[in-house]
N, C-alpha and C positions, 0 to 999 in steps of 0.2 A: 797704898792699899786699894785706890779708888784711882784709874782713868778716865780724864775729862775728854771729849773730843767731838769733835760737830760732823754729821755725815747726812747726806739725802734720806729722805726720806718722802712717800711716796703719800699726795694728800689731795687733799678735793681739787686740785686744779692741773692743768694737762701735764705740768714737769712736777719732780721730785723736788722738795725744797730742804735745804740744809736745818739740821737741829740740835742741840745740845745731847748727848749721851753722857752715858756714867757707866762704867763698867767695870763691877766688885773684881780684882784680881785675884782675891782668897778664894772665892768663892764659883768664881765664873762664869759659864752662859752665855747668855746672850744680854748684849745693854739695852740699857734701860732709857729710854728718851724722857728727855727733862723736861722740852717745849714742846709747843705746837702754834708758833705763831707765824699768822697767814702766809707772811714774806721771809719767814728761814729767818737764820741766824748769821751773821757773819764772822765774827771772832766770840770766842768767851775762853775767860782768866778764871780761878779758881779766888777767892782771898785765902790770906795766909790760913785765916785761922780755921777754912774748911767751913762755914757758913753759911756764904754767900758764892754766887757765879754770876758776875758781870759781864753782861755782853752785847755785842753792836745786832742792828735790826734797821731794816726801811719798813719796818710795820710802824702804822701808827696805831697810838691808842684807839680810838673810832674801830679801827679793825677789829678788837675785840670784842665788840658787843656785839650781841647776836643779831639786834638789828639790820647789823653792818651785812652778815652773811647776807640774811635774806633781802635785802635791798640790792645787793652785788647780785644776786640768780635771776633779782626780775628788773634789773638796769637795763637799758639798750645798749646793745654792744660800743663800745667804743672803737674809731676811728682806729685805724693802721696808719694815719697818713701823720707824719713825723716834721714839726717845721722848728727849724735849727737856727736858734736866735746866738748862740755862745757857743764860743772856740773849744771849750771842752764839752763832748756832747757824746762820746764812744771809749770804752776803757778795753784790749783788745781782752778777749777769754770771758770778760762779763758784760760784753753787748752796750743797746742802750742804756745809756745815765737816764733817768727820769728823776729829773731836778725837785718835783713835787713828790719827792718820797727820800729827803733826806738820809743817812744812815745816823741812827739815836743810840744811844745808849741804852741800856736796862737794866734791870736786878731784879737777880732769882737766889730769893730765901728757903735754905734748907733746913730741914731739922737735924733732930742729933743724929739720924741714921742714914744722913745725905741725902735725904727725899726731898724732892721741892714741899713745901710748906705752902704754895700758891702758886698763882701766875706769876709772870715774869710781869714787874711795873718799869713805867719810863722813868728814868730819869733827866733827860734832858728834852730841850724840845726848839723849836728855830727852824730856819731854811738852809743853816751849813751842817756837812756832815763832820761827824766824829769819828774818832778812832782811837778804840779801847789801847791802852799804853800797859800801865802797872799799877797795882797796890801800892797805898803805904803799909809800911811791913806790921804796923796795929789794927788792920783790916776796916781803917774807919774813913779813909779817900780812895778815891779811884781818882788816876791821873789820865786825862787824855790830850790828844791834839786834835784841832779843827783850824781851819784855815777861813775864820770868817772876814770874808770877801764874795764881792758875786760872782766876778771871773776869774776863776784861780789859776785860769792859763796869764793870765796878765801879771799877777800876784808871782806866780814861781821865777817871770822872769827878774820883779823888780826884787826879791830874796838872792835873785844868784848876783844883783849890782852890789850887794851889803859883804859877799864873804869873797875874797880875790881867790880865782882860778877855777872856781867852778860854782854852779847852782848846788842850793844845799837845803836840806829837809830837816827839821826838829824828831827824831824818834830815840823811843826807848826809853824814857824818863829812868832813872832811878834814884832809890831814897837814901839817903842816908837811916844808919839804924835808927837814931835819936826824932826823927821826923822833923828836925828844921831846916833839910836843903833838900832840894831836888835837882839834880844834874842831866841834862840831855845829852846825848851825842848828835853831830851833825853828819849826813849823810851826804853823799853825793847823787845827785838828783839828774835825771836824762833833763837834756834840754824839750823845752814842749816845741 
């Protein structure tokens, strides 16, 4: 009945940033944006039970406060000049990595008529990033992967000496119905 999907959206700062929508299929229109936070959204899952919307962010909390806004309009501009300490520093199509803005997780609680019910909160927090995976099918885990390590170019190669014939990645988790296993598939991963 309800389309989840994340698209640009155009907001205080010079580019459009990615955001959660929701778009009634019964009813139609035009969708309804869910978020509005600084740094866009990157992925968001729906939970089973229609809920909640879990979803990845390089926002941090601090972003939120208002504070944060007006300290960021009377900051000094910050430096253009880029100094590259780690092998992995460029991802092609999403530019520079900026290692001080991990990608986190969040949760946005809805009410019964699928409207967010609040802001979206963190739920994780650290210097490695995450990546939203799956639900448990009782809407009460979210499964994700991270790869904590500092250099994950280092890390992907010493993964590909553990599986014969090629470099491999953990994705996709899934649950069994009962919620006591969870199974990964192993992908095949480009060499760094």
């Amino acid at each position: 009945q309800r389309l989840l999907f994340v698209r640009p959206v155009s907001g205080s700062g010079p580019a459009p940033v990615p955001q959660v929508h929701v778009l009634d299929l019964k009813a139609g229109g035009e969708a309804q944006a869910l978020t509005a936070l600084p740094r866009g959204v990157g992925e968001a899952k729906w939970s089973p039970d229609g809920r909640h919307i879990a979803l990845s962010s390089t926002t941090k909390p601090e972003d939120l406060a208002p504070a944060a806004a007006a300290s960021a309009a009377s900051a000094p501009r910050k430096s253009d000049v880029r100094v590259i300490t780690r092998a992995s520093y460029r991802f092609n199509g999403r530019g520079w990595l900026d290692n001080d803005r991990p990608s986190r997780l969040w949760m946005l609680d809805l009410d019964a008529h699928g409207q967010a019910s609040g802001a979206p909160r963190a739920l994780t927090d650290g210097r490695y990033n995450e990546s939203l995976q799956a639900w448990s099918p009782d809407s009460q885990r979210v499964f994700f992967t991270a790869l904590r390590v500092d250099e994950p170019a280092v890390a992907a190669r010493n993964v590909s000496r553990c599986v014969p014939g090629a470099p491999a990645s953990v994705d996709e988790p899934v649950t069994c119905s009962d919620d006591t296993n969870v199974a990964c598939a192993l992908l095949a991963a480009a060499h760094v």
